[in-house]
N, C-alpha and C positions, 0 to 999 in steps of 0.2 A: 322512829319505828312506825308502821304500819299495818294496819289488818288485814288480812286476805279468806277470801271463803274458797276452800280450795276442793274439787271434784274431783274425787279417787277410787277407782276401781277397786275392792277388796274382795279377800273370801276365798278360799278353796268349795267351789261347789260342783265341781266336779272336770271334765275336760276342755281348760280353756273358758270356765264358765266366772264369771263375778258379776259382781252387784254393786251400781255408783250410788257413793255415798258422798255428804258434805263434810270438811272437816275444816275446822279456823284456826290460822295460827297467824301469828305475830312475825313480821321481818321488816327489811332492810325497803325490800324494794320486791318487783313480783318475780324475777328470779330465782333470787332467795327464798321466796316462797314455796315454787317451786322444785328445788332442794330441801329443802327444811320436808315437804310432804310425800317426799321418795323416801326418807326414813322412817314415814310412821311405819310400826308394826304393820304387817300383812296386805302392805299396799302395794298391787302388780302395776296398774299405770296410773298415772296424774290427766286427768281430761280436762280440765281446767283451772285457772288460776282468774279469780275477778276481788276486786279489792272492794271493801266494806267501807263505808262513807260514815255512818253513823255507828259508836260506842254501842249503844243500848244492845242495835242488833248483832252486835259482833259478843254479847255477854250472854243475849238468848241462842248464838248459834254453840257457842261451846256451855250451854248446860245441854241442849241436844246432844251435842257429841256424847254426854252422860249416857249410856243407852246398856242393859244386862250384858247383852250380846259382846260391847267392845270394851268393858269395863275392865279395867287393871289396874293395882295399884300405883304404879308409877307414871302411869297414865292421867290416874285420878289425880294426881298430886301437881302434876305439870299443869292440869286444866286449873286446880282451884289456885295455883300462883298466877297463875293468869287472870283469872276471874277479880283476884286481890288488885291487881294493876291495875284491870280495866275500872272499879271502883272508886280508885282514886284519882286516877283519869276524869271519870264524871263528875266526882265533887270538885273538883281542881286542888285540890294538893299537892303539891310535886314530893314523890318518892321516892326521888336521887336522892342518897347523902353521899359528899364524895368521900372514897376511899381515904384519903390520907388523916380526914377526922374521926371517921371511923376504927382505925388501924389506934389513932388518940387514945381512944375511949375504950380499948380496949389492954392496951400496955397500964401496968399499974405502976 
């Protein structure tokens, strides 16, 4: 996976009017990326897709995305699982368990 700072038009402000903003998400490749940021909530066009090099900056750009204006819970929730990965990303951790030990540990 990869991170992307993705530049999105949003906003109802009136005829034909919006406001570019940044928004960071996680994909495959920068396609994906740009799909994954056709569906945030309230975004009319995607004006860029450029990928993020370094963690840190990609953990400061989604507590930005934190903002009154675009704030929603399911929103919030997607950013702080995100924020959680990129963490242990930094520390080097690896966060994969695979499924089939999982699935173990969960049968009694």
């Amino acid at each position: 996976m990869a991170y992307f700072r993705v530049n999105v038009e949003v906003g109802h402000l009136g005829c034909g009017k919006s406001m570019t903003v940044a928004r960071h998400v996680c994909a495959k490749d920068t396609l994906d990326a740009y799909r994954i940021a056709r569906f945030i909530p309230r975004v009319k066009r995607v004006s860029a897709v450029e990928p993020v090099e370094n963690l840190e900056d990609f953990a400061l750009g989604l507590l930005n995305d934190v903002k009154p204006v675009w704030f929603f819970p399911r929103t919030a929730t997607e950013i702080v699982v995100l924020l959680v990965k990129v963490a242990f990303e930094l520390a080097g951790v690896p966060l994969r368990i695979e499924r089939k030990k999982r699935l173990e540990q969960v049968k009694l």
